[in-house]
Phi, psi and omega in degrees: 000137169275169143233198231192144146207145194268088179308321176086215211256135170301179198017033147292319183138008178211042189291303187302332191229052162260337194281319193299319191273312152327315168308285166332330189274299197319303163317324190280336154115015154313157192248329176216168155178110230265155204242169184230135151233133190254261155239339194272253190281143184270184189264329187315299179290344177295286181313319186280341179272355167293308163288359176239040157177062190187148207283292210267271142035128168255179212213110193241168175239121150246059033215144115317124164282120160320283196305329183286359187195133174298171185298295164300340149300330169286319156283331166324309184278000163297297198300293192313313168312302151343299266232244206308331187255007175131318204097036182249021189278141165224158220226100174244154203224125065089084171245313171102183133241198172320342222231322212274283154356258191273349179299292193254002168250345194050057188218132178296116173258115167206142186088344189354314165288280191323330164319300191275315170303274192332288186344286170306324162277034140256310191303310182300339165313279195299322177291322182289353156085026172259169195288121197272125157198133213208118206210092174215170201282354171244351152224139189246116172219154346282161166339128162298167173058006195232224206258323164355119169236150173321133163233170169248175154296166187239339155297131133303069221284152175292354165262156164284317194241112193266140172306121182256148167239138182222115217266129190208151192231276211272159215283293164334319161323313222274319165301335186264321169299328174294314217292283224240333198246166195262353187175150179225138189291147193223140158244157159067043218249158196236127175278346150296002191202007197299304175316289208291326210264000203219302181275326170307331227247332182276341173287316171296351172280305192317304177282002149296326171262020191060032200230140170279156152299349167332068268044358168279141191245109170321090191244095191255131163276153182199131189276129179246154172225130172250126197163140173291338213234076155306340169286325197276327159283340180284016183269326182289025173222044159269321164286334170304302180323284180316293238282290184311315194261327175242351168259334223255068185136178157235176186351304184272336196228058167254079111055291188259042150259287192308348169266327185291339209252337195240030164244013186050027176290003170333270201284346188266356141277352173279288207296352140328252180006301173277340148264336169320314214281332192248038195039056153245091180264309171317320191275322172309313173286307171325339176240041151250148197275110171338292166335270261259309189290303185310316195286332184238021179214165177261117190236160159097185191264173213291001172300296195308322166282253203342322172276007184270308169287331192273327210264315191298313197279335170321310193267011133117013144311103162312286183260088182270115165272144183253128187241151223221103179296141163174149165288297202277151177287348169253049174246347135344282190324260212334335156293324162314301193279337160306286178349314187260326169313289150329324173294296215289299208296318192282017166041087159209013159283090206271000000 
């Protein structure tokens, strides 16, 4: 198994020392390390100053939003990314929801799957440099009737094939991401539960496509803490939690409310919900399940966190990425370098 880290969104508040940690991942023989775009910072320019300082280290977007940019500018911006780092670029993709979608892109979500397949058989079109012409129900190229002709890229990227991800929650997504994609970004993955919630359903896109999980890379992010005290670090991911099971969509349409309930969190994600939605944020972390935190992060000093790694890959975890808690950069490092301690003890180095 490999690992990963997760920078999270550039104007979060650890802006000064993300270059660092990056680095510092690069030096420790990390395999990727991936940027978030929301509303605030995009991923593209965070990943290209990343990548234009640092060696080894491959440089992924969890995610580019499908809404936010047409299909060929996302390859355009793959291929330049590629192009400039080396060949370390990976290309994760995306829906973004309802609120993001149509609130700050003005782009109607609807269809969602259909949207992202097609969306991704243009980007793989355009990255393979062939003449883009495309007769689908969301996109048409070039336009009919007007002056538009088939064109190619004009970029070279340094791999023939840059790896696509594509990040899924709920079991159609995640079947169709088996389907269509080279790996899929996973959040909130429980390794207990990981099989019913995650894996039966992207193995069956593979074998829809007449593909083994065999090369696919399983990329789940889980937030770490290094520490003696497990309560007391799963109490720092308690507004993350809430934020995610009870704000992060609305009522009718939240994605990771519906993975705690099918991790078997029903009523303690509807009351997450219900307080998140009616501004009780403070009651909404209070009423996460100790469990539901423990079960989807890495907690406690590095034995513990390693039998937590020996448990993520038994349940068919590639890549785990880490995203590595601390106020300080060096309490950041210093997780990062458990983080690989852990890997080692937990003989999953190869």
């Amino acid at each position: 198994m490999r690992l990963g880290i997760n920078l999270g969104y550039w104007g979060a508040g650890m802006d000064g020392d993300n270059l660092a940690v990056a680095q510092e991942a690069d030096r420790l023989g990390y395999d990727v390390c991936w940027a978030a775009e929301a509303y605030g910072s995009d991923a593209p320019t965070v990943l290209s100053w990343v990548a234009a300082q640092t060696e080894n280290i491959d440089v992924g977007s969890a995610i580019m939003q499908i809404p936010a940019r047409q299909p060929a500018m996302t390859a355009m911006t793959a291929a330049t990314l590629d192009s400039l780092s080396g060949g370390r670029f990976r290309l994760g993709l995306g829906v973004s929801g309802p609120q993001v979608s149509e609130g700050w892109y003005g782009v109607t979500f609807d269809k969602p799957l259909a949207r992202t397949r097609e969306y991704v058989e243009i980007v793989r079109k355009a990255m393979a440099r062939e003449r883009l012409t495309y007769d689908g129900a969301h996109w048409t190229l070039p336009l009919p009737g007007g002056p538009g002709k088939p064109i190619k890229l004009t970029v070279h990227p340094q791999r023939e094939h840059i790896p696509l991800y594509i990040a899924a929650i709920g079991p159609r997504n995640l079947e169709q991401t088996g389907e269509i994609a080279d790996g899929a970004l996973l959040i909130f993955p429980s390794a207990a539960h990981l099989e019913e919630t995650a894996l039966r359903h992207l193995r069956a896109g593979r074998e829809k496509a007449g593909l083994t999980m065999d090369g696919f890379d399983v990329c789940p992010t889980v937030p770490l803490a290094v520490g003696d005290d497990v309560d007391a670090l799963a109490d720092m991911f308690r507004p993350y939690t809430a934020l995610y099971v009870g704000g992060m969509g609305s009522r009718r349409q939240n994605f990771y409310n519906r993975l705690a309930q099918r991790m078997g969190y029903e009523r303690e994600a509807a009351e997450i919900q219900d307080r998140y939605l009616s501004g009780d944020k403070d009651g909404a972390a209070a009423a996460v399940p100790h469990r539901l935190i423990d079960d989807t992060t890495l907690l406690g000093p590095v034995e513990r966190i390693a039998d937590r790694m020996q448990a993520y890959a038994a349940a068919g975890v590639t890549t785990l990425t880490l995203a590595p808690a601390g106020f300080t950069l060096d309490e950041r490092i210093a997780a990062l370098r458990a983080g690989t301690r852990a890997l080692e003890r937990a003989g999953l180095v190869d």
